[in-house]
C-alpha positions as CSV (number, residue, x, y, z in Angstrom):
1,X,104.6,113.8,73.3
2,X,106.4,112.4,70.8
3,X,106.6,108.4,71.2
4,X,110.3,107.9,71.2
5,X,110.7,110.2,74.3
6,X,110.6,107.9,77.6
7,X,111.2,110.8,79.9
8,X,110.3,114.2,79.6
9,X,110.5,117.1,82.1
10,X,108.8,120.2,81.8
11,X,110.0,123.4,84.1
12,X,110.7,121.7,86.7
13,X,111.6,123.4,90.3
14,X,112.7,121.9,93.2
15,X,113.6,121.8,96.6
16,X,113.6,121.1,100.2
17,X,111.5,123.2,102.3
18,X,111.3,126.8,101.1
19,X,114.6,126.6,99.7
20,X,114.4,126.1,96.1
21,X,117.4,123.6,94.4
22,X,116.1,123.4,90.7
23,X,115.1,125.7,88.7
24,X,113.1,125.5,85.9
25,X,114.7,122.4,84.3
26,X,113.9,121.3,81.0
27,X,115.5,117.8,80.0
28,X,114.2,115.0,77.3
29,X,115.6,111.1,77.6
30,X,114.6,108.9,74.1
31,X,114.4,105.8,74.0
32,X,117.6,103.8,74.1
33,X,119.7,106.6,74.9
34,X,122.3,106.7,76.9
35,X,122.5,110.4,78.6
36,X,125.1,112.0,81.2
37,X,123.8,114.9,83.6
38,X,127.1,116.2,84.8
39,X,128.2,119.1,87.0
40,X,130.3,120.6,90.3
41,X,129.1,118.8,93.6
42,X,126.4,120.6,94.9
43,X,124.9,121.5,91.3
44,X,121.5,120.1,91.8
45,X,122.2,116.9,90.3
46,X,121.4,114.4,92.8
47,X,118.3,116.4,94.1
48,X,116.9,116.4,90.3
49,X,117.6,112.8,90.2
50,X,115.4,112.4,93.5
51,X,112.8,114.5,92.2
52,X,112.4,112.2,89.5
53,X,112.5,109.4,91.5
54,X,109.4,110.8,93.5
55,X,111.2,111.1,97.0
56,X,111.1,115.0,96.6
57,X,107.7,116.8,95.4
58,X,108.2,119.6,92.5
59,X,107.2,123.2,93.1
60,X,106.3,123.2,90.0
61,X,106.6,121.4,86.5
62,X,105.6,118.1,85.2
63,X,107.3,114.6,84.7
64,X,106.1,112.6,81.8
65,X,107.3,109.1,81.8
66,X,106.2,106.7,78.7
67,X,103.2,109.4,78.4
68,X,102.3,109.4,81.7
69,X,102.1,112.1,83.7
70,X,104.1,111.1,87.0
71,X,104.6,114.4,88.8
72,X,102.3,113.2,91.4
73,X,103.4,109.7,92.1
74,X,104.7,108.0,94.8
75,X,108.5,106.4,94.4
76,X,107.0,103.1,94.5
77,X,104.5,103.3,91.9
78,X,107.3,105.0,89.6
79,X,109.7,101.9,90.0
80,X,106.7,99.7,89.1
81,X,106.6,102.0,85.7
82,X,109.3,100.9,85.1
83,X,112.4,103.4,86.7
84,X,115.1,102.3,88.3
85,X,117.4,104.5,90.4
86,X,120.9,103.7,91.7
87,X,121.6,106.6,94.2
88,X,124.4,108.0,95.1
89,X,126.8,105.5,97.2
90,X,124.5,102.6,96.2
91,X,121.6,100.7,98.0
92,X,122.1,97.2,99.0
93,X,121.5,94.9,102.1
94,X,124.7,94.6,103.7
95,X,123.9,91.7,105.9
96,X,122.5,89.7,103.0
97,X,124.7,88.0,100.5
98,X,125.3,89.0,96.4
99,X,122.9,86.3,95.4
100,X,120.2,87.2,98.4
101,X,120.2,90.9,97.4
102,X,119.6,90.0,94.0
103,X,116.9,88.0,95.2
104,X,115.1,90.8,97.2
105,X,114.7,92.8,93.9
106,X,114.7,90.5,90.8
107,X,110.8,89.7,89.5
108,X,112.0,86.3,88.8
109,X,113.7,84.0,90.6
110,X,115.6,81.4,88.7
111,X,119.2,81.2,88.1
112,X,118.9,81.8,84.4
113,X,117.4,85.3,85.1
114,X,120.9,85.9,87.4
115,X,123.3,84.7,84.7
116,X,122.7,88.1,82.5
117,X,124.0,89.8,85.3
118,X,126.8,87.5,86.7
119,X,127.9,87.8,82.7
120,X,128.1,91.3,83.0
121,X,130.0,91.7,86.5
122,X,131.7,88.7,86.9
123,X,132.9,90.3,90.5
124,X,129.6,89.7,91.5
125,X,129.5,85.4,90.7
126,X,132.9,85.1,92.4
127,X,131.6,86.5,95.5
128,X,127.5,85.3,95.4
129,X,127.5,83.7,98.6
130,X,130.0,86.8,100.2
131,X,128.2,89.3,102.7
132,X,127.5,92.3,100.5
133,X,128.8,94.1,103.4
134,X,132.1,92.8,102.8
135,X,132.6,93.8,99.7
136,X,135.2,96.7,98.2
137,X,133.2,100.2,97.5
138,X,133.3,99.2,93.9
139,X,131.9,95.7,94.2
140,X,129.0,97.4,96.1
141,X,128.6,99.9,93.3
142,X,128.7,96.8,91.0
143,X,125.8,95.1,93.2
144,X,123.6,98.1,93.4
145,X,123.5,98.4,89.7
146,X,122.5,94.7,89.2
147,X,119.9,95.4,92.2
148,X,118.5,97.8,89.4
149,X,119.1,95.6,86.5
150,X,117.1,92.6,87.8
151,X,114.1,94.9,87.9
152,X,114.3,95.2,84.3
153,X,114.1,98.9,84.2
154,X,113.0,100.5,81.2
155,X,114.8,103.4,82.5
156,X,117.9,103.2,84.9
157,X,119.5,106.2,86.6
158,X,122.7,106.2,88.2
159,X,123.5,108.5,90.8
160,X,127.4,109.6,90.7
161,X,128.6,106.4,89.1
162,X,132.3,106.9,90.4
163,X,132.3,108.7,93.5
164,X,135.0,107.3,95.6
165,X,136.0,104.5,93.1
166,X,139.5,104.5,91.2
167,X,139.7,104.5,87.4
168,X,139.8,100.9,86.7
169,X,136.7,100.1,88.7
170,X,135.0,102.9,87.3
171,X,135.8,101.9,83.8
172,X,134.8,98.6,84.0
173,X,131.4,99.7,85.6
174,X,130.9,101.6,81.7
175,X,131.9,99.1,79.9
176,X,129.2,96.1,82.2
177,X,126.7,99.3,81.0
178,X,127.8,99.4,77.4
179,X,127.1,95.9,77.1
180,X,123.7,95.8,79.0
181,X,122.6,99.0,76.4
182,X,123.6,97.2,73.6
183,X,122.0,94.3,74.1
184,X,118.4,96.0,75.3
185,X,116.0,98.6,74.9
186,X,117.3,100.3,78.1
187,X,117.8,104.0,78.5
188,X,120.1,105.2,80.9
189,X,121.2,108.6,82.4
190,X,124.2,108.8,84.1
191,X,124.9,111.2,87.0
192,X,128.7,112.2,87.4
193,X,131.8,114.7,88.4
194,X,133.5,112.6,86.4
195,X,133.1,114.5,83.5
196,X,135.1,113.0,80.6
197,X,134.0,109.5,81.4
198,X,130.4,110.3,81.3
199,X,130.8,112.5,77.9
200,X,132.9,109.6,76.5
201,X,129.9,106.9,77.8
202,X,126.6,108.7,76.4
203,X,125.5,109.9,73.4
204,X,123.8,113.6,74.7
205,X,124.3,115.3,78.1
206,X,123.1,118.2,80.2
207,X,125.3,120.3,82.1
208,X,123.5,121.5,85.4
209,X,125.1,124.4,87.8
210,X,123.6,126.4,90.6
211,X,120.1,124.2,89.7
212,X,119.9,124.7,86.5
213,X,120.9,123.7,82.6
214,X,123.4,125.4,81.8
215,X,124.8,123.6,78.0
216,X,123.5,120.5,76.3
217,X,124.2,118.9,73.4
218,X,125.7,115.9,71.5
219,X,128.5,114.4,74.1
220,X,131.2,114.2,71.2
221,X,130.6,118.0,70.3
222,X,130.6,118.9,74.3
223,X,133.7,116.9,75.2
224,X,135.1,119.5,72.8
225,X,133.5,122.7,73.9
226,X,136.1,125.3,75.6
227,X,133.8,125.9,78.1
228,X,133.5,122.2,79.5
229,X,137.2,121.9,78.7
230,X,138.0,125.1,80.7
231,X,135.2,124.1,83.8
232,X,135.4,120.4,84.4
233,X,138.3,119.0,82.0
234,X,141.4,120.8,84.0
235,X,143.1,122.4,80.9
């Protein structure tokens, strides 16, 4: 495998039971790239994403992460690896605070190691001591990515970014990512139904329907493509 690919999967099916969700899925994430898996609700994406993850078990394929064959392996020795997931509608503690749910997940516990993050979502420092079960759906969005971030991922997944969140939350989620990308060797794949924001966010995406790749390609040259424009961009 070549070294700057961090994630690699090789015909890939999945599913639950008998009933097969992916199809043989073939998909490569380099290193520091930020990537958008977008399609209709019910495309596939979210199951992929768990597949990955190691919460469902491929019929067949392989997932190579860093070189390393992970098909096999349980969720938690995956995060240990060094993948993060944020799934869809977020994963926090909502009887814990901002700051104690940080705490659950970070490696390291001093408040320099928080101010990275508070930097990034400002939202989040206002409301530190607030019950995260208190906050607005986009705060909690906001929280569950910096539950990811304290990890220090080498690879962070996002699960439909802006289901259920308006525009402004949803942009100023991209730009906290933006900045966090820049400014680190983190490679990112974005899940959405969003479609423009995602193509506008990464630099390559794959376009999954009925459980399976469909188009990829440079985002700039797909945002352009008459058949994403006539599918997903309303025109």
């Amino acid at each position: 495998m070549s070294s700057d690919h961090i994630l690699k999967i090789e015909s890939l099916s999945a599913g639950y039971g008998d009933l097969e969700m992916l199809h043989n899925i073939n998909m490569i994430l380099r290193r520091k790239e930020k990537v958008a898996l977008v399609g209709p609700n019910g495309a596939g994406k979210s199951t992929l994403i768990n597949t990955i993850g190691g919460l469902i078990k491929p019929k067949k394929g392989r997932i190579i992460f860093l070189g390393k064959d992970i098909t096999t392996l349980d969720p938690h020795e995956r995060a240990n690896l060094g993948i993060a997931i944020v799934p869809e509608g977020g994963r926090i503690f909502p009887r814990l605070t901002v700051y104690e749910n940080l705490i659950m997940s970070a490696k390291k516990k001093n408040e320099e190691y928080f101010k990275e993050i508070f930097d990034l979502f400002p939202k989040l420092r206002e409301r530190m001591n607030q019950l995260a079960g208190t906050l607005s759906g986009g705060e909690q969005r906001m929280l569950a990515i910096a539950r990811a971030l304290v990890q220090k991922p080498k690879l962070l997944i996002i699960d439909e970014l802006s289901l259920g969140l308006g525009p402004k939350i949803v942009s100023e989620i991209y730009k906290a990512l933006n900045n966090i990308w820049e400014t680190s060797d983190l490679t990112i794949l974005v899940s959405e139904q969003y479609v423009t924001k995602a193509l506008e966010f990464s630099d390559r995406a794959y376009v999954i329907e009925n459980g399976s790749v469909v188009l990829e390609g440079f985002s700039k040259e797909l945002i352009k493509d008459p058949r994403i424009i006539k599918a997903y961009l309303g025109v």
